[in-house]
NURONU-515047 format. One record per atom (N, C-alpha, C): residue in three letters; chain; atom name; z, y, x. Coordinates in nm, 3 decimals, always signed. Atoms other than C-alpha are relative to their C-alpha. Example, Ala and Ser with C-alpha at 12.3 -4.5 7.8 and 13.67 -1.06 7.14 Angstrom:
2
ALA,A,N,+0.000,-0.119,+0.089 $
ALA,A,CA,+0.780,-0.450,+1.230 $
ALA,A,C,+0.000,+0.120,+0.090 $
SER,A,N,-0.006,-0.119,-0.082 $
SER,A,CA,+0.714,-0.106,+1.367 $
SER,A,C,+0.073,+0.109,-0.077 $
//
This chain:
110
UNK,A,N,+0.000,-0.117,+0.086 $
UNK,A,CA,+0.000,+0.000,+0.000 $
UNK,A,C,+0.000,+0.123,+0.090 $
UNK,A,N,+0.063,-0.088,-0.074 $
UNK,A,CA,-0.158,+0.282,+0.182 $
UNK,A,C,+0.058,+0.170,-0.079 $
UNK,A,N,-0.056,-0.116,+0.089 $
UNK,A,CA,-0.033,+0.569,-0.077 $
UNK,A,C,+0.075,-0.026,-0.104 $
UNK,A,N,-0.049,+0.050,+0.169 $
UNK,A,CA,+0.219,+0.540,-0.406 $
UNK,A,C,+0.049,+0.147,-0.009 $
UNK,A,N,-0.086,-0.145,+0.052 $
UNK,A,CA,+0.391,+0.813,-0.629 $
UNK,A,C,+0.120,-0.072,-0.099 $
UNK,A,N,-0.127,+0.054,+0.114 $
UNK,A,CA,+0.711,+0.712,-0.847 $
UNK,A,C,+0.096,+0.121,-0.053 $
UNK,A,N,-0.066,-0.096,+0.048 $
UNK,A,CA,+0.856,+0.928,-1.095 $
UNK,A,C,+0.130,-0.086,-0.066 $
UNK,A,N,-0.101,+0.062,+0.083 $
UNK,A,CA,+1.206,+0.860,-1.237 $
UNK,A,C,+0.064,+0.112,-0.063 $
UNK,A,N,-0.038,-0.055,+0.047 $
UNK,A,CA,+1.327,+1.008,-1.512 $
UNK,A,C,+0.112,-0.021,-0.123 $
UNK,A,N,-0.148,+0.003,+0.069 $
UNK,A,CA,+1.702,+0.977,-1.654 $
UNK,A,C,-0.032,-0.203,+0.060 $
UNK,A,N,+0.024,+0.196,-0.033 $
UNK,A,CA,+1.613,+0.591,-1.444 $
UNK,A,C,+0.014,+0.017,+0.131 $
UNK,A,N,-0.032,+0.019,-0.156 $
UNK,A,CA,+1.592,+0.454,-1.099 $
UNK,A,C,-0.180,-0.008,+0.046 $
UNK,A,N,+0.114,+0.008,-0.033 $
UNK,A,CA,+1.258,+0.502,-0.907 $
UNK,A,C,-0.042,-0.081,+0.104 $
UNK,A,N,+0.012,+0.122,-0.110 $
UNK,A,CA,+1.212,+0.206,-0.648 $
UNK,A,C,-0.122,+0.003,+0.084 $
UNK,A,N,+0.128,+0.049,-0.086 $
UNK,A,CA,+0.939,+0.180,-0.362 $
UNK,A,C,+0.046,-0.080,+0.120 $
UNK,A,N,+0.059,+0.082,-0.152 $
UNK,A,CA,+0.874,-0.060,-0.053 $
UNK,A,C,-0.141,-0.070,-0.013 $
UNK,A,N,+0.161,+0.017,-0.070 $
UNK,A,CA,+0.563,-0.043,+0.058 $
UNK,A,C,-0.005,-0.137,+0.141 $
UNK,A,N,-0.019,+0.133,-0.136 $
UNK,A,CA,+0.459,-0.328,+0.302 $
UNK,A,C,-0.143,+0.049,+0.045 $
UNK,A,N,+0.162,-0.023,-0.041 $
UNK,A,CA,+0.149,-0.249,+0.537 $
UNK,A,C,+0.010,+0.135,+0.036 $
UNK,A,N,+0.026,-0.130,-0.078 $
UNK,A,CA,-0.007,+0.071,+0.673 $
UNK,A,C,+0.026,+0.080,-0.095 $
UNK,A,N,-0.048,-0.110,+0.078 $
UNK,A,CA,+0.153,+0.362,+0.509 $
UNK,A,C,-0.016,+0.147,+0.005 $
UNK,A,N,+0.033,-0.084,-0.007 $
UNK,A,CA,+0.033,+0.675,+0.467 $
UNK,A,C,+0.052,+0.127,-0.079 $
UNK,A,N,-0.085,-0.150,+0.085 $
UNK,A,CA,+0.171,+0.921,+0.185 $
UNK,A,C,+0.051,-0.057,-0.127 $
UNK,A,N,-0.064,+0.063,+0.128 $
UNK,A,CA,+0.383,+0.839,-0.077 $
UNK,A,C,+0.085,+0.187,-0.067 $
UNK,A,N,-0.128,-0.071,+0.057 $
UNK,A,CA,+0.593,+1.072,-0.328 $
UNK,A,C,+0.061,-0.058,-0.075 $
UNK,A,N,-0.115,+0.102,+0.087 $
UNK,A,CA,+0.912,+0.996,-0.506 $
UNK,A,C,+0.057,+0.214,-0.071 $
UNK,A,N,-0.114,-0.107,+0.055 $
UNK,A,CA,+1.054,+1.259,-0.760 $
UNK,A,C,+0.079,-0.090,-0.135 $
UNK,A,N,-0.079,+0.040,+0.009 $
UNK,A,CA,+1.350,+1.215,-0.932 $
UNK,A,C,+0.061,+0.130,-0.092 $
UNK,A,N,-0.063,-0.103,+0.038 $
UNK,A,CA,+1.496,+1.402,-1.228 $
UNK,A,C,+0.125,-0.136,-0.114 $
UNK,A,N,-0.150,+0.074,+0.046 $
UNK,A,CA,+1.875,+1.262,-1.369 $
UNK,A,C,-0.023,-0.120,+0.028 $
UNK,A,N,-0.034,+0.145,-0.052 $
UNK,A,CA,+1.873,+0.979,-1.167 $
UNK,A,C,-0.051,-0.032,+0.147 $
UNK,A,N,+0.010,-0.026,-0.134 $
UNK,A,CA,+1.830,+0.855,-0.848 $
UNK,A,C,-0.175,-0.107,+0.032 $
UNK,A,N,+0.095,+0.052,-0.008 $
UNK,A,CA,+1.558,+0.698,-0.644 $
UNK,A,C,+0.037,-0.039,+0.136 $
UNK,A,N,-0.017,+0.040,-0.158 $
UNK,A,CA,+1.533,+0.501,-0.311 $
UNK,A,C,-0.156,-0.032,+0.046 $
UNK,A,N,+0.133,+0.047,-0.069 $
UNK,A,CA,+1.220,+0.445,-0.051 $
UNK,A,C,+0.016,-0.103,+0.094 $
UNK,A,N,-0.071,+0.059,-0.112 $
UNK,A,CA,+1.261,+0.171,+0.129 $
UNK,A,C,-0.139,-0.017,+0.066 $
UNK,A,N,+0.100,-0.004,-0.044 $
UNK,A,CA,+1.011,+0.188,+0.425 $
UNK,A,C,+0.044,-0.072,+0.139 $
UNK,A,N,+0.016,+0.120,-0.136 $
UNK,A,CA,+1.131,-0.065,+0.671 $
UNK,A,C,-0.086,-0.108,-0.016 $
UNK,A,N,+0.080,+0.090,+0.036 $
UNK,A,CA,+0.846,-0.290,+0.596 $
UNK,A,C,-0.140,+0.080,+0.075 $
UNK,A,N,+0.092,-0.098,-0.002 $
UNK,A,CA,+0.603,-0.008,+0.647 $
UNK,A,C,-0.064,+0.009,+0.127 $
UNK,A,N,+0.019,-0.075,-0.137 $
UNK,A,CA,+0.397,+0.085,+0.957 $
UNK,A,C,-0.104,+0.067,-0.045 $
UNK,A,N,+0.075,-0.149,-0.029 $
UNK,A,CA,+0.275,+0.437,+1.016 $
UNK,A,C,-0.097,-0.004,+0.013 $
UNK,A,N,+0.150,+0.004,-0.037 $
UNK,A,CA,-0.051,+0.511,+1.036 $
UNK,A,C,+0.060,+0.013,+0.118 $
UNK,A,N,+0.049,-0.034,-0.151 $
UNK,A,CA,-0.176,+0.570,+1.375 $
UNK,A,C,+0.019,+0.150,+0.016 $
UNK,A,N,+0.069,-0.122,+0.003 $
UNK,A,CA,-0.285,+0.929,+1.265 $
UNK,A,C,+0.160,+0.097,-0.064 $
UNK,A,N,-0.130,-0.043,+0.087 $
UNK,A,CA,+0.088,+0.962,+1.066 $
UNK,A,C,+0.019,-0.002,-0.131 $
UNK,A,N,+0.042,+0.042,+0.161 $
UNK,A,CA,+0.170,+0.967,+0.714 $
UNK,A,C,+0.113,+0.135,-0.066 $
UNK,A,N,-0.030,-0.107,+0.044 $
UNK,A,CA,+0.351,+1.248,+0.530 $
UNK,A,C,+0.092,-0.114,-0.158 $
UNK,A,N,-0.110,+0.074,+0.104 $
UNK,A,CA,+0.655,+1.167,+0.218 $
UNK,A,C,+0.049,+0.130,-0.052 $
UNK,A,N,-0.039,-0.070,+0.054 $
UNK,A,CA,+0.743,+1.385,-0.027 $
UNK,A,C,+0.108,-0.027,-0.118 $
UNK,A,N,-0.098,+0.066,+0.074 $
UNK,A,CA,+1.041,+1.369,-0.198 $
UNK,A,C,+0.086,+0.146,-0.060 $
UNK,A,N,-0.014,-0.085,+0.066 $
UNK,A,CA,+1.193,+1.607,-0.513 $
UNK,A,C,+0.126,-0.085,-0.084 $
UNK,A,N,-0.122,+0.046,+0.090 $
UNK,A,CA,+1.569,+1.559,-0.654 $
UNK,A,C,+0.026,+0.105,-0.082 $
UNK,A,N,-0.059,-0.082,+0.010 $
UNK,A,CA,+1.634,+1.725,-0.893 $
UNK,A,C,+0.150,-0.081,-0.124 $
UNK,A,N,-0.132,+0.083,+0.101 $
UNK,A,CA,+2.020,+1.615,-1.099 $
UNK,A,C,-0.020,-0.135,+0.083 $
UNK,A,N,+0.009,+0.147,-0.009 $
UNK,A,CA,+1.943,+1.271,-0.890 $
UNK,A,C,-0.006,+0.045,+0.143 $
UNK,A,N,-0.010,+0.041,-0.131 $
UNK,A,CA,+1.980,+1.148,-0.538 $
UNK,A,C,-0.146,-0.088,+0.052 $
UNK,A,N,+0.103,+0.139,-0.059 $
UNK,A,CA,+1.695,+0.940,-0.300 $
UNK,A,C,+0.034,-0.022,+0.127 $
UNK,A,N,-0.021,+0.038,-0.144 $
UNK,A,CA,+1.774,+0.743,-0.018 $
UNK,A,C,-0.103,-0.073,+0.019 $
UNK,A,N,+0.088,+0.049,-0.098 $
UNK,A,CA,+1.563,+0.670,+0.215 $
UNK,A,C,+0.041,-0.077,+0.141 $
UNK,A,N,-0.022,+0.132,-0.074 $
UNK,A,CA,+1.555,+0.348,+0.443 $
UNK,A,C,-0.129,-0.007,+0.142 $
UNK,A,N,+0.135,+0.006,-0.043 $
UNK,A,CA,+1.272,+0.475,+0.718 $
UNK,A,C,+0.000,-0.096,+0.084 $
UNK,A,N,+0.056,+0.139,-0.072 $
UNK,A,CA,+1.051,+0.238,+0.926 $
UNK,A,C,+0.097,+0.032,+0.208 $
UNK,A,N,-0.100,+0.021,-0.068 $
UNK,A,CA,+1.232,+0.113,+1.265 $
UNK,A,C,-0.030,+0.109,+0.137 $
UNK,A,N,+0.085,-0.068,-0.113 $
UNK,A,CA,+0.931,+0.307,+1.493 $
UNK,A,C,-0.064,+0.102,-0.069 $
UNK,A,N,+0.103,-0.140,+0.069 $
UNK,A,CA,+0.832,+0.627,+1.386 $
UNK,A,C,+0.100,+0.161,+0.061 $
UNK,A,N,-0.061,-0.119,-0.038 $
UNK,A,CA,+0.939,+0.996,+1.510 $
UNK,A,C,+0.013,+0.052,-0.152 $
UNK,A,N,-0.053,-0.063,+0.134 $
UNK,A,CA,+1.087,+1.167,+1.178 $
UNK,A,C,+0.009,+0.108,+0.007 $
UNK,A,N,-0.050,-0.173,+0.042 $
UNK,A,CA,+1.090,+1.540,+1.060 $
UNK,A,C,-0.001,+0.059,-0.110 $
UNK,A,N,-0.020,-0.037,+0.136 $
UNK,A,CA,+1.241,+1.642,+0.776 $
UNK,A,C,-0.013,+0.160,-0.008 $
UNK,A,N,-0.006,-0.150,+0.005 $
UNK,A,CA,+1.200,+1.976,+0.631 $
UNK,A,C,-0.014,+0.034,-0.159 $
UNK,A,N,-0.007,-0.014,+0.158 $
UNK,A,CA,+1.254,+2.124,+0.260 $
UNK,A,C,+0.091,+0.115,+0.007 $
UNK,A,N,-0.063,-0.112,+0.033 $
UNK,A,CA,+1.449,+2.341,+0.084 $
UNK,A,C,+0.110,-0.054,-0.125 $
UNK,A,N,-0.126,+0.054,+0.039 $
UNK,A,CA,+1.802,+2.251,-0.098 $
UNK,A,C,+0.032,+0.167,-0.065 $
UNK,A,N,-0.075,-0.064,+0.096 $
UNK,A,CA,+1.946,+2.450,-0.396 $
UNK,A,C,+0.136,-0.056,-0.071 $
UNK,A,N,-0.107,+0.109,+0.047 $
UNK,A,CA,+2.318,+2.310,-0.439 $
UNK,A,C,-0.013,-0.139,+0.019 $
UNK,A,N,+0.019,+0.155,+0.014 $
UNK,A,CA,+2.234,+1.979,-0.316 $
UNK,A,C,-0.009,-0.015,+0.170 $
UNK,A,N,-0.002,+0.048,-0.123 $
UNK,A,CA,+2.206,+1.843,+0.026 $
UNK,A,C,-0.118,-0.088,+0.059 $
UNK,A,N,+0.084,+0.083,-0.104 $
UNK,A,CA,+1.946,+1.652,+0.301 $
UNK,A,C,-0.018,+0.034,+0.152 $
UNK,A,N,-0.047,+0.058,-0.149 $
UNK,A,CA,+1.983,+1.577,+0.669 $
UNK,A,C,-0.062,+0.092,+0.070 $
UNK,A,N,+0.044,-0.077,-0.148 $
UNK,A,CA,+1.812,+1.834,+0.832 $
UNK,A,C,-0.151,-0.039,+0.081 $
UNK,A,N,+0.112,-0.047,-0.046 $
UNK,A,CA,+1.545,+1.825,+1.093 $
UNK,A,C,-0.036,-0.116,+0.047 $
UNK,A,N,-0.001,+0.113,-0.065 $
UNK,A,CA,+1.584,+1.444,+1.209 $
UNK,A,C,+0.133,-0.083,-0.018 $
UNK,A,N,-0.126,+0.074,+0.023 $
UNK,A,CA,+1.844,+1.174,+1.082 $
UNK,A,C,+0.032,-0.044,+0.134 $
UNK,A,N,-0.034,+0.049,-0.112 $
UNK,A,CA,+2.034,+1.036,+1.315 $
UNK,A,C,-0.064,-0.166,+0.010 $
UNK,A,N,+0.028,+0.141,-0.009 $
UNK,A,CA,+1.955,+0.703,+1.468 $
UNK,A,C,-0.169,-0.036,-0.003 $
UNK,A,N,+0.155,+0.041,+0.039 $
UNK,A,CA,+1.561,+0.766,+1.417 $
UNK,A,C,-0.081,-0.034,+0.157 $
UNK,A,N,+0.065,-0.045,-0.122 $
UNK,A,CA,+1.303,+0.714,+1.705 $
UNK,A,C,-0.034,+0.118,+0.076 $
UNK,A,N,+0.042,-0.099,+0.021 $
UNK,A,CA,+1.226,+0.972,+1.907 $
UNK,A,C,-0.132,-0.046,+0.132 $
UNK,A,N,+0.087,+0.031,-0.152 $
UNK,A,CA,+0.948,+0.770,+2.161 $
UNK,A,C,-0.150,+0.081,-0.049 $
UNK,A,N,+0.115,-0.096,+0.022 $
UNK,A,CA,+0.673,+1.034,+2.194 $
UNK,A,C,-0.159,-0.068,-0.025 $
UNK,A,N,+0.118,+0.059,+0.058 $
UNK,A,CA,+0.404,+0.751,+2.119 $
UNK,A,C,+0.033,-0.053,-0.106 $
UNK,A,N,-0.033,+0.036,+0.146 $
UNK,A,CA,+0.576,+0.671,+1.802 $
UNK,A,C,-0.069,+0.127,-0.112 $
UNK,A,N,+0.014,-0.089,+0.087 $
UNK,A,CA,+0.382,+0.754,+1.506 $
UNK,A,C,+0.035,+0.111,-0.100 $
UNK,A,N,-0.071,-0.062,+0.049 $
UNK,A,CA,+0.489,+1.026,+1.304 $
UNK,A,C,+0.051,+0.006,-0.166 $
UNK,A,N,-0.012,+0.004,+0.149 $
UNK,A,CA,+0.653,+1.025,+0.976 $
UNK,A,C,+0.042,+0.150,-0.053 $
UNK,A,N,-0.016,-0.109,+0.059 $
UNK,A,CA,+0.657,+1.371,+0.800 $
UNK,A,C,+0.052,-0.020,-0.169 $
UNK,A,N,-0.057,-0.014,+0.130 $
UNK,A,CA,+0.930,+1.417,+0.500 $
UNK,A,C,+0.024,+0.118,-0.031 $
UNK,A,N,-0.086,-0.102,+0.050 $
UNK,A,CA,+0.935,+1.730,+0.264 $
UNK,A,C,+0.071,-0.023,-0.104 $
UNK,A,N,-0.093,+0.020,+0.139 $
UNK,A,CA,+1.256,+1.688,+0.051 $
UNK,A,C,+0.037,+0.110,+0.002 $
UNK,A,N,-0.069,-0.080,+0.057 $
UNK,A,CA,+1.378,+1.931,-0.174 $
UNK,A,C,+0.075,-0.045,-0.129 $
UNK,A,N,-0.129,+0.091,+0.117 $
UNK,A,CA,+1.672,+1.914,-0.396 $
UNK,A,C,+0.039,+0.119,-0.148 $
UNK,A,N,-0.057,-0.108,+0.101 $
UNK,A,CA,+1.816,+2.117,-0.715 $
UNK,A,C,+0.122,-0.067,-0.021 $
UNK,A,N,-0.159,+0.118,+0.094 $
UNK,A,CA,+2.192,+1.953,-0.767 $
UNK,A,C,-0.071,-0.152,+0.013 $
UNK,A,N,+0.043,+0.129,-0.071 $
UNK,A,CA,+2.058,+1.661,-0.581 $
UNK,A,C,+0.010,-0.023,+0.168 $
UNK,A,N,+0.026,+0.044,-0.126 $
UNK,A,CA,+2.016,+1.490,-0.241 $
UNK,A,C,-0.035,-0.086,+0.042 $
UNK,A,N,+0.093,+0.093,-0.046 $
UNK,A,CA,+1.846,+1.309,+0.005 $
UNK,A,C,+0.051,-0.026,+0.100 $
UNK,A,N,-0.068,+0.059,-0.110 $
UNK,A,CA,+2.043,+1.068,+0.217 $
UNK,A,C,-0.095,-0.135,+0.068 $
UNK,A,N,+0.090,+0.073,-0.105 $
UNK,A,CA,+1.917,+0.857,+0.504 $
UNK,A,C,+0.076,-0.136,+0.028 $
UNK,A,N,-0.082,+0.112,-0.008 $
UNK,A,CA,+2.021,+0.458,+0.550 $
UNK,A,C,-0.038,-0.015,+0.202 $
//
């Protein structure tokens, strides 16, 4: 699965992708959602993730090799900043690009 989108609404929004991964979104209104992308490998070229809480939470599970950079914008809600901890940072690791934004939500990292 090369691209998905999952909306959840007042539910739970579930993805794991298996295979070359490229862009996915997950939004999320009164309820939560998770990505699980340890299955996943990066493109070559990178892959981009967009992710929107709003009243709901999404955790995200990223893949084991990939450089990570989060970036968004948080209204009362919370997400990790510029790079979770624990991610790769080997400069030939493909790149995974996440914009989360939250409203009275957040986006935590496993």
């Amino acid at each position: 699965m090369s691209e998905f989108t999952r909306v959840g609404i007042l539910s739970k929004a579930k993805v794991r992708p298996e295979g070359l991964f490229k862009k996915g979104r997950v939004v999320v209104v009164l309820g939560s959602g998770e990505v699980d992308l340890s299955a996943a490998q990066i493109a070559p070229e990178g892959a981009d993730l967009t992710l929107v809480g709003i009243l709901g939470s999404i955790l995200v599970i990223p893949p084991a090799n990939a450089r990570i950079f989060v970036s968004g914008a948080t209204v009362l809600g919370s997400h990790p900043g510029l790079r979770p901890e624990g991610t790769s940072v080997d400069p030939e690791a493909p790149q995974l690009k996440i914009n989360a934004s939250t409203f009275l939500g957040s986006i935590r990292f496993r």
